[in-house]
Every structure is written in C-alpha cells, then in structure tokens.
N, CA, C, O and CB atoms as a CASP TS submission, in Angstrom:
PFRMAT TS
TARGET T0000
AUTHOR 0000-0000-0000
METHOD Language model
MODEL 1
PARENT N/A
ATOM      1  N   UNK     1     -10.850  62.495 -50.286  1.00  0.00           N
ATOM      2  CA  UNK     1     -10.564  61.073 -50.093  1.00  0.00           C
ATOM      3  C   UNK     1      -9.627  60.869 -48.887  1.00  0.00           C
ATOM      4  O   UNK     1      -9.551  59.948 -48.074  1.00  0.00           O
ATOM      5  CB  UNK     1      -9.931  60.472 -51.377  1.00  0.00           C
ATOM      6  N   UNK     2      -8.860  62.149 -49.042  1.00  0.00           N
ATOM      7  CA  UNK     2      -7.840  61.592 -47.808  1.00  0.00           C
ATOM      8  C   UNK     2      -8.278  61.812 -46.179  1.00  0.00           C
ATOM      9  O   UNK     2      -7.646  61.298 -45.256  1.00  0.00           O
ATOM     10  CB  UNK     2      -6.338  62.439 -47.976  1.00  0.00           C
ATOM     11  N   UNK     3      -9.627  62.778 -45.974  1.00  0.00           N
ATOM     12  CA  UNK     3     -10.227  62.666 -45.260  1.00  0.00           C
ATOM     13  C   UNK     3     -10.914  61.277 -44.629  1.00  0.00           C
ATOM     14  O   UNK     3     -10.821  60.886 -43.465  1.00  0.00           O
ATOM     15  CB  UNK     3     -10.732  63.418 -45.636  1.00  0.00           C
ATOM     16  N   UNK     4     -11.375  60.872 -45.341  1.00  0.00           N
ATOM     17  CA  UNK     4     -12.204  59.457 -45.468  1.00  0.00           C
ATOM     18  C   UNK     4     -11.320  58.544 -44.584  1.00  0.00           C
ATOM     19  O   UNK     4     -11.657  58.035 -43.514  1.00  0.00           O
ATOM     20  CB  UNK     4     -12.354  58.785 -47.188  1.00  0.00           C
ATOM     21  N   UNK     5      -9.835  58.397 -45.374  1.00  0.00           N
ATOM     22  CA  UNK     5      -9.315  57.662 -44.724  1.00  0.00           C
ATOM     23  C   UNK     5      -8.740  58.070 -43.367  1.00  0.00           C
ATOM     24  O   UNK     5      -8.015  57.300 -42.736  1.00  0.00           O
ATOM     25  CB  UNK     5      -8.594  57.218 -45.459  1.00  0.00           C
ATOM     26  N   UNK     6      -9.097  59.385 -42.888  1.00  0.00           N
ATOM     27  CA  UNK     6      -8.259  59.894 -41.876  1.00  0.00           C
ATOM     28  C   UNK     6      -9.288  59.571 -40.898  1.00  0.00           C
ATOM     29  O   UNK     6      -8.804  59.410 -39.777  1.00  0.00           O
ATOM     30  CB  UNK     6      -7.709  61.441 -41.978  1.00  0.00           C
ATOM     31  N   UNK     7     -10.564  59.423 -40.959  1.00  0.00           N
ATOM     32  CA  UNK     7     -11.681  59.399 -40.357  1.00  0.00           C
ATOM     33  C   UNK     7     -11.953  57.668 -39.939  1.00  0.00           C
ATOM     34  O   UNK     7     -12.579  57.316 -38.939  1.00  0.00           O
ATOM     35  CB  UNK     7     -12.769  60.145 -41.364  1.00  0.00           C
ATOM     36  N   UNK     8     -11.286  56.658 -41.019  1.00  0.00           N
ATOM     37  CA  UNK     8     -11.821  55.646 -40.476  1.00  0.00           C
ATOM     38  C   UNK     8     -10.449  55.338 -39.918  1.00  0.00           C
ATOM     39  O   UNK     8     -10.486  54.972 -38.743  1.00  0.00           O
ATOM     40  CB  UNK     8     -12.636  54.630 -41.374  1.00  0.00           C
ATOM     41  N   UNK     9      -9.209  55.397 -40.485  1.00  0.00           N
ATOM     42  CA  UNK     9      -8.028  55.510 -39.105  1.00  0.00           C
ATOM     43  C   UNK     9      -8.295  55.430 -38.041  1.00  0.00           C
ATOM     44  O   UNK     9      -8.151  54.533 -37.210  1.00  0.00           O
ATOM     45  CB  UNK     9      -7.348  56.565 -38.859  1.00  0.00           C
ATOM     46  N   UNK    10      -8.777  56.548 -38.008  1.00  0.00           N
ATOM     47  CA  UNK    10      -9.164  56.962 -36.150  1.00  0.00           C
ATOM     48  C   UNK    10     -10.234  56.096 -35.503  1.00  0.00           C
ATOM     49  O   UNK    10     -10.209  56.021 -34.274  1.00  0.00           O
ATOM     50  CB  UNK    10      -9.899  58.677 -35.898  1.00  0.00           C
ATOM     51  N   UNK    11     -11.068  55.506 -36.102  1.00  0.00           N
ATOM     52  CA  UNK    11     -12.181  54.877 -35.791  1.00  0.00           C
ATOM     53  C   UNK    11     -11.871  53.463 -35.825  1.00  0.00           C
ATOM     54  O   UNK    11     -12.657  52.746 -35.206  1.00  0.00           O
ATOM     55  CB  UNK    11     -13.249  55.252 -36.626  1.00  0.00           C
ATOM     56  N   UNK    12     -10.875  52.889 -36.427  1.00  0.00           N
ATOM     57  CA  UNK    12     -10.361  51.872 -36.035  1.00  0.00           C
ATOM     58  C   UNK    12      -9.175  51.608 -34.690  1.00  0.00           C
ATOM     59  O   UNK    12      -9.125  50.755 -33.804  1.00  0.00           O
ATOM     60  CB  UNK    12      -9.973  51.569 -37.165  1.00  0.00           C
ATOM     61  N   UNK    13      -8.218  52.880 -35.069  1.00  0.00           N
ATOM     62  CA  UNK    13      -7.955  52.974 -33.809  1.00  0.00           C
ATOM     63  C   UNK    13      -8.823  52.556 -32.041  1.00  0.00           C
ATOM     64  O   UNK    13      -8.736  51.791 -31.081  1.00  0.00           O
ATOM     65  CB  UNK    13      -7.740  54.162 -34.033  1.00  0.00           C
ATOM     66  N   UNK    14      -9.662  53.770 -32.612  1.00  0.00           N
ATOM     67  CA  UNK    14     -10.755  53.994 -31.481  1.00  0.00           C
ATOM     68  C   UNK    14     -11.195  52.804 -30.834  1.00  0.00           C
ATOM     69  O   UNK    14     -11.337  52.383 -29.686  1.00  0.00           O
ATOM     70  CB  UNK    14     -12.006  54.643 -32.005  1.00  0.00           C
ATOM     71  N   UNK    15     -11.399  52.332 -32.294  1.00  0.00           N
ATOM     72  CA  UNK    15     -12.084  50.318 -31.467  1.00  0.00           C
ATOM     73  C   UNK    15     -11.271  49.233 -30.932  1.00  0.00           C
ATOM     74  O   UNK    15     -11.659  48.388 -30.125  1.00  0.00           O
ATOM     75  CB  UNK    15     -12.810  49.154 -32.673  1.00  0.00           C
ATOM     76  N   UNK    16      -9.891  49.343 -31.547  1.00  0.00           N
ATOM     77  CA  UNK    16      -9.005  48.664 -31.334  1.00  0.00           C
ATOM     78  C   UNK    16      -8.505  48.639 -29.679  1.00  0.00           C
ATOM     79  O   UNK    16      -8.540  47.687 -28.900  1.00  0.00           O
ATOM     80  CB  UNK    16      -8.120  49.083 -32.294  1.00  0.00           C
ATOM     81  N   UNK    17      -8.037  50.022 -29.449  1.00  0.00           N
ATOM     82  CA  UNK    17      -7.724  50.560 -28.178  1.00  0.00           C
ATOM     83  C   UNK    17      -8.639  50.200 -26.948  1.00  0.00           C
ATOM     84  O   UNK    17      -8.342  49.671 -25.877  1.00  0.00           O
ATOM     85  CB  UNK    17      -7.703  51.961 -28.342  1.00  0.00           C
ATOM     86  N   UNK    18     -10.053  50.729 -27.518  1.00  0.00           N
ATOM     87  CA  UNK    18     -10.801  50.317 -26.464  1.00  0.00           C
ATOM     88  C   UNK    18     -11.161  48.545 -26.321  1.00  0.00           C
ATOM     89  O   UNK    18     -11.577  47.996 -25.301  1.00  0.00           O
ATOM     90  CB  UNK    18     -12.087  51.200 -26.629  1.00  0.00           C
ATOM     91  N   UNK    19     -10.916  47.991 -27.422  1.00  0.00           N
ATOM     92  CA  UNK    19     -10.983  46.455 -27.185  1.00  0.00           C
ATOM     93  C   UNK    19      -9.811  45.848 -26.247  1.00  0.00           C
ATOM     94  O   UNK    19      -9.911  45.009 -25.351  1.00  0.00           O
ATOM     95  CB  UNK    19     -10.899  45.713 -28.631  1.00  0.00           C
ATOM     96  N   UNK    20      -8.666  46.532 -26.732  1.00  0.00           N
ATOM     97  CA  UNK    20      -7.263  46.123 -26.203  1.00  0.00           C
ATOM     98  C   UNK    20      -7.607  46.185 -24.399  1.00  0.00           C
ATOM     99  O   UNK    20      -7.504  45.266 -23.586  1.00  0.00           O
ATOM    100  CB  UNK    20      -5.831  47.438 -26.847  1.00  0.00           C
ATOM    101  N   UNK    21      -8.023  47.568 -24.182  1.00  0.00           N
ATOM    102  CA  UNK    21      -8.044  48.026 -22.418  1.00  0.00           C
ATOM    103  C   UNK    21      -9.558  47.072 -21.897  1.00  0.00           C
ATOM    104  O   UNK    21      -9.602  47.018 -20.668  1.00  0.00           O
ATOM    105  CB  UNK    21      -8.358  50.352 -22.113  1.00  0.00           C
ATOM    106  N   UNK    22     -10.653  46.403 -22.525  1.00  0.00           N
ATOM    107  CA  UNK    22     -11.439  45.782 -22.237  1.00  0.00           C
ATOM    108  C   UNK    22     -10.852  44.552 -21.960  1.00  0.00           C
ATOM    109  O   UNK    22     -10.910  44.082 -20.823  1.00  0.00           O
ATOM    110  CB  UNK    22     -12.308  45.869 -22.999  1.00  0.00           C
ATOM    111  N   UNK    23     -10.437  44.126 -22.640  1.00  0.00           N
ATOM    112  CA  UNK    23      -9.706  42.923 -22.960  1.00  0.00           C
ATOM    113  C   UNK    23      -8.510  42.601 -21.639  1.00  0.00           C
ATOM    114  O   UNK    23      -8.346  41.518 -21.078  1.00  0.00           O
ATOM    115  CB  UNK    23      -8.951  43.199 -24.557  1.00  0.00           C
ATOM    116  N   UNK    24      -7.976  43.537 -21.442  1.00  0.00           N
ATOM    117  CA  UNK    24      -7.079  43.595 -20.011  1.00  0.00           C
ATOM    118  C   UNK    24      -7.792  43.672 -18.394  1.00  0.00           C
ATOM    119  O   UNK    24      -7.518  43.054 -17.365  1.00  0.00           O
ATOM    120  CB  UNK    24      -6.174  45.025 -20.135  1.00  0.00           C
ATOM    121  N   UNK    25      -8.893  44.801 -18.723  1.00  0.00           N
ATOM    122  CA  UNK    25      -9.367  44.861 -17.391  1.00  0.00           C
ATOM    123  C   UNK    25     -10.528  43.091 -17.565  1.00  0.00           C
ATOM    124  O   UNK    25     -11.016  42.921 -16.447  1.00  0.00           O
ATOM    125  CB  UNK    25     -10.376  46.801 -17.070  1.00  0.00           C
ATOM    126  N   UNK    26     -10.928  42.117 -18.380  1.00  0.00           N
ATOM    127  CA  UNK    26     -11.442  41.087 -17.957  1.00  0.00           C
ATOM    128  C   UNK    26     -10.453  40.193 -17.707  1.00  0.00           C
ATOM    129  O   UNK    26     -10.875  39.206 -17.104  1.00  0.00           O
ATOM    130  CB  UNK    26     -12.338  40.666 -18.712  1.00  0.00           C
ATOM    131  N   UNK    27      -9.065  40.172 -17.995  1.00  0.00           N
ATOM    132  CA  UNK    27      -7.647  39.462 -17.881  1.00  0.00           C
ATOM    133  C   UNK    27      -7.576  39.876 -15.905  1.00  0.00           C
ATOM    134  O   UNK    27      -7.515  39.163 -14.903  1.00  0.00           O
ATOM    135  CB  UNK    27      -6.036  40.462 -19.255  1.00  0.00           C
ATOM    136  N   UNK    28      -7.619  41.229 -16.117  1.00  0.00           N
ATOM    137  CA  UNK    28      -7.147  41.377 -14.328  1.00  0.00           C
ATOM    138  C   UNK    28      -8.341  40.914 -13.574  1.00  0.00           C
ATOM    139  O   UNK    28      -8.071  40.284 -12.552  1.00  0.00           O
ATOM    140  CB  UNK    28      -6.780  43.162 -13.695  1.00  0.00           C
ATOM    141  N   UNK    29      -9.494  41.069 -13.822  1.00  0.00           N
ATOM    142  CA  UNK    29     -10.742  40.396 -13.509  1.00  0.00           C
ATOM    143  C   UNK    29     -10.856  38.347 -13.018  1.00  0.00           C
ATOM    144  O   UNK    29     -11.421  37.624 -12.197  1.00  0.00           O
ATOM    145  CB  UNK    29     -11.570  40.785 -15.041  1.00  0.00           C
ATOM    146  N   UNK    30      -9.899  38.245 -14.183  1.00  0.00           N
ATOM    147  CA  UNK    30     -10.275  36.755 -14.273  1.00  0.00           C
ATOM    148  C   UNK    30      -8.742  36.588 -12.867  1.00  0.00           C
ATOM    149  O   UNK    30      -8.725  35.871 -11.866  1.00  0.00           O
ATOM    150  CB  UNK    30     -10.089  35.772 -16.454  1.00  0.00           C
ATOM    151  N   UNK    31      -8.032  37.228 -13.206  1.00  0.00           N
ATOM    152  CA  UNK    31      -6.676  36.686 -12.534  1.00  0.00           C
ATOM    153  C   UNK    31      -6.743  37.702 -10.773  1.00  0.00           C
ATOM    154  O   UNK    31      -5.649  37.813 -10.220  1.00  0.00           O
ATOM    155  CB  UNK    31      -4.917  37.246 -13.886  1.00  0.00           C
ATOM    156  N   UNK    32      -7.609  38.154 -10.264  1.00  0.00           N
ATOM    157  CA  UNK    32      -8.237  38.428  -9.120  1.00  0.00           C
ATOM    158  C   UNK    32      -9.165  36.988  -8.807  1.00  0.00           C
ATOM    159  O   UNK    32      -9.000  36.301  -7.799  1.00  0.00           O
ATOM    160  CB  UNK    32      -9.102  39.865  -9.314  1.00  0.00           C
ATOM    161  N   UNK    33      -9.964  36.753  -9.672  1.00  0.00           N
ATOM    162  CA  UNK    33     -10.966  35.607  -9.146  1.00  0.00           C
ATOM    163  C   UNK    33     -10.180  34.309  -8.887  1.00  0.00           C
ATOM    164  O   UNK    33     -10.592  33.587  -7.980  1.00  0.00           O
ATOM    165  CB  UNK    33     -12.184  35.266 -10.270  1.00  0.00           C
ATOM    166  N   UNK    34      -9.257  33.991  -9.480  1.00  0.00           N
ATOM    167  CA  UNK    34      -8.292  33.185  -9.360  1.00  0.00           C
ATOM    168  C   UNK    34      -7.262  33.112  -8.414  1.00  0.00           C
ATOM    169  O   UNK    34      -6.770  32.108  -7.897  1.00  0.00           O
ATOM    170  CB  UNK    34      -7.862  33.227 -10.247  1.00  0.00           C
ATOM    171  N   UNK    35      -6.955  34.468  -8.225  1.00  0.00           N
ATOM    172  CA  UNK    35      -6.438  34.648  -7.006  1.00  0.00           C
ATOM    173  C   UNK    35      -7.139  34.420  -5.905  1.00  0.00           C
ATOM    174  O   UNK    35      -6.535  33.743  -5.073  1.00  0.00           O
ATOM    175  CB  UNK    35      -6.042  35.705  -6.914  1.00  0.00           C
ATOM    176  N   UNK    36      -8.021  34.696  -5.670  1.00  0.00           N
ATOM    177  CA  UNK    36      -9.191  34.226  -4.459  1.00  0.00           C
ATOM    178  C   UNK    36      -9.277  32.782  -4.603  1.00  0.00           C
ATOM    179  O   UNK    36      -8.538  32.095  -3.898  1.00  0.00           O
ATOM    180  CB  UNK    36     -10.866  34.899  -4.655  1.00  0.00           C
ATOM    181  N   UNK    37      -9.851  32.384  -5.186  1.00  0.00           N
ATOM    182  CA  UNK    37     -10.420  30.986  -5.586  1.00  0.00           C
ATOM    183  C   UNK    37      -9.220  30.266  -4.680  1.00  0.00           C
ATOM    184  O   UNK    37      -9.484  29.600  -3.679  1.00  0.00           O
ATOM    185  CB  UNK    37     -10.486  30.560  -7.521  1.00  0.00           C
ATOM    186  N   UNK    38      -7.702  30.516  -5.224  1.00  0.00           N
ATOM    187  CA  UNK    38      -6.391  29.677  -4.947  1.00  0.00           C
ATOM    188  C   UNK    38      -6.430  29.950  -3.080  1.00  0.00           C
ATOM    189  O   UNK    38      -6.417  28.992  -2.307  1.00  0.00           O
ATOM    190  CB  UNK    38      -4.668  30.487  -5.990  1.00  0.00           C
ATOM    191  N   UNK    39      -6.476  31.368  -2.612  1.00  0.00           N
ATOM    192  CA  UNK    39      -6.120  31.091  -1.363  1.00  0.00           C
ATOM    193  C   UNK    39      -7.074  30.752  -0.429  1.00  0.00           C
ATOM    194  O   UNK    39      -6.779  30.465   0.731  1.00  0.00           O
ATOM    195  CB  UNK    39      -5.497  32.004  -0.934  1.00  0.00           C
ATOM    196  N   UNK    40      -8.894  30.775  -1.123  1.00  0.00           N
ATOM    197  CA  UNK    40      -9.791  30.340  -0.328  1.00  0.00           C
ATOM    198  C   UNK    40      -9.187  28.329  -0.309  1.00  0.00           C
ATOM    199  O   UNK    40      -9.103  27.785   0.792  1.00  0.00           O
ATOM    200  CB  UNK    40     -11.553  30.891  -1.091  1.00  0.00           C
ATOM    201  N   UNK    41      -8.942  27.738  -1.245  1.00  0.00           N
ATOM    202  CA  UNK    41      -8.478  26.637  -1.386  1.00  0.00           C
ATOM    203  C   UNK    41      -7.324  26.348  -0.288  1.00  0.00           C
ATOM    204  O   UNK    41      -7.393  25.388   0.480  1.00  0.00           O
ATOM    205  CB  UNK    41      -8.110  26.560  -2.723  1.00  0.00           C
ATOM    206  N   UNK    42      -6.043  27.463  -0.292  1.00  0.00           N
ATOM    207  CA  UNK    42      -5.386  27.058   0.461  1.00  0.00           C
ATOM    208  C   UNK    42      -5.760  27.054   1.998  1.00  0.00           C
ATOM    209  O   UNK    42      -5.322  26.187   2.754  1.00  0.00           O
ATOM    210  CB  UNK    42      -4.450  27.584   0.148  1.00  0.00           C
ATOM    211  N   UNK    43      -6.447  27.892   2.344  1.00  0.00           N
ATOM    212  CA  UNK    43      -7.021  28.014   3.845  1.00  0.00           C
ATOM    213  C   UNK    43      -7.676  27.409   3.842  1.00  0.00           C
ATOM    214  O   UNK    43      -7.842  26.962   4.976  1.00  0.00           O
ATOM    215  CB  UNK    43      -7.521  28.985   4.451  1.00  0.00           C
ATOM    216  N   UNK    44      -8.665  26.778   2.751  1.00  0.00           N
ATOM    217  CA  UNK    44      -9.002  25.036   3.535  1.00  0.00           C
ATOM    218  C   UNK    44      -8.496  24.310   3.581  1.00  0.00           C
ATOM    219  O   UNK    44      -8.935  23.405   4.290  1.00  0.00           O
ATOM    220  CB  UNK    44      -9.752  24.200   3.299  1.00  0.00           C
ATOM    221  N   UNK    45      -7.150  24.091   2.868  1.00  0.00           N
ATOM    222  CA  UNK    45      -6.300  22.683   3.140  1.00  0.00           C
ATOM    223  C   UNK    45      -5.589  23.164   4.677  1.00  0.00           C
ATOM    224  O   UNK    45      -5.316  22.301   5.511  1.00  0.00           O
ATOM    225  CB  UNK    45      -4.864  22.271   1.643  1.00  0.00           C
ATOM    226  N   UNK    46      -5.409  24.182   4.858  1.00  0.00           N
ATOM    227  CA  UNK    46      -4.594  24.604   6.354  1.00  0.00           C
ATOM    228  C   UNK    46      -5.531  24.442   7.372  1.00  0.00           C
ATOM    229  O   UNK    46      -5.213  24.790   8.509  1.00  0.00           O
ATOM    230  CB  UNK    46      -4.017  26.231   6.501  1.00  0.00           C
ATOM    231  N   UNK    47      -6.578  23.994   7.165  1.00  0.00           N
ATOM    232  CA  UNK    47      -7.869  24.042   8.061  1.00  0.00           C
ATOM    233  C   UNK    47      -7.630  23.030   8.936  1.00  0.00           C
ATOM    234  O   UNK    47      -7.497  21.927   8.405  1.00  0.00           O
ATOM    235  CB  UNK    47      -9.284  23.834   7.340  1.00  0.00           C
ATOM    236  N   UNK    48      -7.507  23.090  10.505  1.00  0.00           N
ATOM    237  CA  UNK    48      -6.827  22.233  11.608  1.00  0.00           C
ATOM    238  C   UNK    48      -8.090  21.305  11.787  1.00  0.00           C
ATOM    239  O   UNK    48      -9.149  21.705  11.303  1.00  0.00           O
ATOM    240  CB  UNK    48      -6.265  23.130  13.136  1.00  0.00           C
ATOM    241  N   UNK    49      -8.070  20.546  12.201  1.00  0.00           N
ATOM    242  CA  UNK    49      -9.622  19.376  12.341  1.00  0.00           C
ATOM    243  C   UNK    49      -9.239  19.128  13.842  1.00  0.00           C
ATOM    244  O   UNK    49      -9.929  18.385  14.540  1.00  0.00           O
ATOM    245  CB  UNK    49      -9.706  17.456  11.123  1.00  0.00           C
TER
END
C-alpha cells in the first residue's frame, strides 16, 4: 500500500511541476508579445510626419 502511494506522489508531483514550468514559459511568452506590441506602439507615436 505504501508503494501505491509512493507511486502516485510522484506522479502528481510530476504533473504539477510540469504544469507549474508550462504555465511560466506561456507567462514569459505572453509578457515578450507585450513587450513588442508596447514598443512597436511607441515607435509609432515617435513617428515624425
């Protein structure tokens, strides 16, 4: 029995962790596109006519 539980431990772990680091690299994902987005915006407002 105490196997059992040692086995799904880890396997929750397992999912957790890898959700956690998914979950960050679409956070740095979104906050790169945003970053672009903001300074393509600002270099068009600086845009001389």
């Amino acid at each position: 029995m105490l196997n059992y539980f040692h086995i799904v431990g880890s396997l929750f772990f397992c999912v957790g962790a890898g959700s956690l680091l998914s979950i960050s690299i679409a956070l740095s994902k979104i906050e790169k596109h945003l970053a672009a987005m903001a300074s393509q915006r600002s270099m068009g407002d600086k845009d001389p006519e």
